[in-house]
C-alpha positions as CSV (number, residue, x, y, z in Angstrom):
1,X,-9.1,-43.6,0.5
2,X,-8.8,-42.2,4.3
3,X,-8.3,-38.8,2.9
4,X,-11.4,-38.9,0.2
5,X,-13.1,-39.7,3.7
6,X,-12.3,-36.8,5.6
7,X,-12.7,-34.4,3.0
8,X,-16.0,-36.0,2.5
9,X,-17.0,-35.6,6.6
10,X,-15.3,-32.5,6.8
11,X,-17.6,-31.5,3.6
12,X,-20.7,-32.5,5.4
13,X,-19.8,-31.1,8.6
14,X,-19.4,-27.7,6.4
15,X,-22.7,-27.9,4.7
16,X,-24.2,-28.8,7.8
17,X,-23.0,-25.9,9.8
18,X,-23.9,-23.7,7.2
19,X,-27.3,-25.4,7.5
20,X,-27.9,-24.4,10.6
21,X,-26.7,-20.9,10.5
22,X,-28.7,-20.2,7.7
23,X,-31.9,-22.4,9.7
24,X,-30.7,-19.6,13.3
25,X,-30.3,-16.7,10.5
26,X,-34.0,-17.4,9.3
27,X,-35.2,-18.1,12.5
28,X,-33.7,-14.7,14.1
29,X,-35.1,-12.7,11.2
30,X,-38.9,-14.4,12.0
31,X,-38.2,-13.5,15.1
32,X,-37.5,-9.7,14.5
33,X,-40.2,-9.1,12.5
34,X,-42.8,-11.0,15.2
35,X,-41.2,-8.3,17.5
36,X,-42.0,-5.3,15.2
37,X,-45.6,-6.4,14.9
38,X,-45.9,-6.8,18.5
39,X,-44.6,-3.4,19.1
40,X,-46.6,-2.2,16.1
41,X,-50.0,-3.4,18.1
42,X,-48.6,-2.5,21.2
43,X,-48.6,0.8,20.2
44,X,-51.7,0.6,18.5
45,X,-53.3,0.1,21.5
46,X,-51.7,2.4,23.6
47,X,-52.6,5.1,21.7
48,X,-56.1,4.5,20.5
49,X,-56.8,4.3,24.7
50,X,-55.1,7.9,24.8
51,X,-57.5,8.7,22.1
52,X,-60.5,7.6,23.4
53,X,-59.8,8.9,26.9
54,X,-58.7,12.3,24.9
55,X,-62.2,12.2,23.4
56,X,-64.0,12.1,26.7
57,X,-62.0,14.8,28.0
58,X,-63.3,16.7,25.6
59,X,-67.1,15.6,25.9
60,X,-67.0,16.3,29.8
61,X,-65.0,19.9,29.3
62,X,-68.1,21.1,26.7
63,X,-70.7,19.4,29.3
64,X,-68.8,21.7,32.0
65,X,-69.3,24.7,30.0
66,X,-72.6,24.1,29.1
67,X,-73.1,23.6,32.4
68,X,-71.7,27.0,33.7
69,X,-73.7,28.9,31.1
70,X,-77.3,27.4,31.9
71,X,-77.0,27.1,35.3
72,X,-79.2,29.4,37.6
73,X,-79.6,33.4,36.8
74,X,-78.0,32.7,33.3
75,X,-78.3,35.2,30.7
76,X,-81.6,33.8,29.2
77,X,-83.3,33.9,33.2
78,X,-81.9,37.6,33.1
79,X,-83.4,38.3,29.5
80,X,-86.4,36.5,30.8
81,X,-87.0,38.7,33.9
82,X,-86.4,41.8,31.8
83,X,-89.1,41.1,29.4
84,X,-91.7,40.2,31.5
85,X,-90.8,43.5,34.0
86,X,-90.5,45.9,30.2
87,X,-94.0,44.0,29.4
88,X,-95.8,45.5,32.8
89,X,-94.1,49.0,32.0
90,X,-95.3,49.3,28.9
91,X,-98.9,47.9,30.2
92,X,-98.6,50.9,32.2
93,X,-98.0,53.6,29.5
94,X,-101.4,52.4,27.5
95,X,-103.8,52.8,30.9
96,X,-101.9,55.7,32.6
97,X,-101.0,59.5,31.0
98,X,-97.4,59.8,32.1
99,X,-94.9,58.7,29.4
100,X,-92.1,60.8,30.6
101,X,-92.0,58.5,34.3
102,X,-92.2,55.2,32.5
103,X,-89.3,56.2,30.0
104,X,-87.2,56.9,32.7
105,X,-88.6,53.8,34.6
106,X,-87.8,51.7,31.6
107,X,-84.2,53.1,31.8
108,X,-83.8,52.2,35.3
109,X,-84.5,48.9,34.3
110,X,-82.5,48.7,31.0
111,X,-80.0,49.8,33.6
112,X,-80.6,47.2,36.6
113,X,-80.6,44.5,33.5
114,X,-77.2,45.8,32.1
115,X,-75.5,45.3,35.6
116,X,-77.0,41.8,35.8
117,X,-75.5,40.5,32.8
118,X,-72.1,42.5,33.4
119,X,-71.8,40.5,36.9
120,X,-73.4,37.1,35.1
121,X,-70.7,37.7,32.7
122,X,-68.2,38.1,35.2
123,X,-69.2,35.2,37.4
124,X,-69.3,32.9,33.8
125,X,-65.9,34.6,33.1
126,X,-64.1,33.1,36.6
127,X,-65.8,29.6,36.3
128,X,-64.7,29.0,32.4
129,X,-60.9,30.4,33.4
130,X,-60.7,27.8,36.6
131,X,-62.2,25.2,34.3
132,X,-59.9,26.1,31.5
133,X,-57.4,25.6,34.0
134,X,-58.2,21.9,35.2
135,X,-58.8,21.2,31.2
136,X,-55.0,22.7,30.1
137,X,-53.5,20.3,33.5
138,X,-55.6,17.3,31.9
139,X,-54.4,17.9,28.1
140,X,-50.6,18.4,29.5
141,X,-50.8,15.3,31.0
142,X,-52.0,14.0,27.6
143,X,-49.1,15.8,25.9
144,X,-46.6,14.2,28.2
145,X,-47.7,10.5,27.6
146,X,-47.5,11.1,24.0
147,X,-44.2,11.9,24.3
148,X,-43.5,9.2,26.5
149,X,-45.0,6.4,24.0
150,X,-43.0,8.4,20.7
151,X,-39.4,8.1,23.0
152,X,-40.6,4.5,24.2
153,X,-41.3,2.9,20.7
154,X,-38.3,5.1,19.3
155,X,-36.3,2.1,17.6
156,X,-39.5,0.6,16.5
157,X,-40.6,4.3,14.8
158,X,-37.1,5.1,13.2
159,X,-37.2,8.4,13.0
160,X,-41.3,8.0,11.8
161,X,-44.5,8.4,12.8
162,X,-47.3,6.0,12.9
163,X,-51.0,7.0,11.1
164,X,-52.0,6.3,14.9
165,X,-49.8,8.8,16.9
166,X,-50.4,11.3,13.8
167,X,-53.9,11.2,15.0
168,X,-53.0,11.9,18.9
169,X,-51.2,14.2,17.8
170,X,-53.9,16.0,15.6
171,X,-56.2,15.4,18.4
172,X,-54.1,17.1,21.1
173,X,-53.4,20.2,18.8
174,X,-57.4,20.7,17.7
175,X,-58.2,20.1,21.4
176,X,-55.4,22.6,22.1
177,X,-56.8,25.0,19.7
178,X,-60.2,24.6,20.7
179,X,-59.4,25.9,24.8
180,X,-57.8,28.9,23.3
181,X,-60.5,30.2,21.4
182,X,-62.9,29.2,24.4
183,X,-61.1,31.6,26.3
184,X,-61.3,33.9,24.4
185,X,-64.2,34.0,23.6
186,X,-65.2,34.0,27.2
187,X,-63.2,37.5,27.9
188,X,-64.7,38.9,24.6
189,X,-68.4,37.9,26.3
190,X,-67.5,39.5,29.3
191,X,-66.1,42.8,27.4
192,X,-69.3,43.2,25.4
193,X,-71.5,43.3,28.8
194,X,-69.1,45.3,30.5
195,X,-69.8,47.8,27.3
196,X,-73.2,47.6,27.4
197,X,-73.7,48.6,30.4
198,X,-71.1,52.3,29.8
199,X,-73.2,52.6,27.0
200,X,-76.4,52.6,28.8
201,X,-75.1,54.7,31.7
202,X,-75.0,57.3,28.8
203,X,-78.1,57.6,28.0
């Protein structure tokens, strides 16, 4: 009878400690999966700020160019001034009999003009490269902190990548893409006035 009763406790005391491992095994894999989603959102967050400031960069870099190109004695004030100065010239050539001084006067100008735009272009040339400059500083920072967040969530990504750091990641390489061709496309402005105005001299 004594013996029934100790296999009997000893039963329960089996079942009931693999009870409780079982309740500590469920309770450890709950808790797991709540620290997945909280790095998950965590994340989330993180990188949806680096976004958003990403976007602004972007915002306040085209307001900057914008800026350069229509601030004072831009290309459209030197246009401007040229037309209205080629207007009174060839004014002149309906009232007074001497074509052969107001062609050469309106190659003067067309001359004057050219240099204008050649130093405008210059001058735009020098502000877009220093602000190209602060811009590139700015996105390597950007660059850094995504590598930062990809090597601090590394156990939570596995080896992945989340939709949201895809994006960042997008983002960063379009805004990356988007400074190069703006530089270049500021030399190549420069190097067409800096041909027009050789092929003026020519004439």
């Amino acid at each position: 009878m004594k013996t029934l009763l100790i296999v009997a406790l000893l039963g329960t005391s089996v079942l009931s400690a693999q009870a409780s491992a079982l309740v500590l095994s469920d309770v450890s894999h709950v808790g797991k999966i709540e620290e997945k989603k909280s790095e998950a959102e965590e994340l989330k967050q993180k990188v949806e700020v680096q976004l958003y400031n990403l976007n602004m960069l972007n915002k306040q870099f085209k307001m900057a160019q914008e800026a350069i190109k229509n601030s004072k004695g831009s290309h459209k004030d030197i246009d401007k001034d040229f037309e209205y100065f080629h207007s009174l010239l060839l004014e002149d050539s309906k009232t007074q009999d001497n074509a052969k001084e107001i062609d050469e006067s309106v190659q003067r100008l067309k001359k004057e003009y050219a240099r204008k735009h050649k130093n405008r272009a210059a001058y735009e040339l020098k502000e877009q490269k220093s602000l190209a400059t602060s811009m590139q500083k700015e996105l390597n920072s950007h660059i850094r902190e995504c590598k930062s967040l990809k090597a601090k969530y590394k156990k939570y990504l596995n080896g992945n990548v989340s939709p949201e750091l895809r994006d960042l990641e997008t983002k960063l390489e379009e805004t990356e893409k988007i400074l190069k061709e703006s530089t270049e496309s500021n030399i190549q402005n420069a190097t067409y006035y800096d041909r027009k105005l050789e092929d003026i001299k020519k004439v």
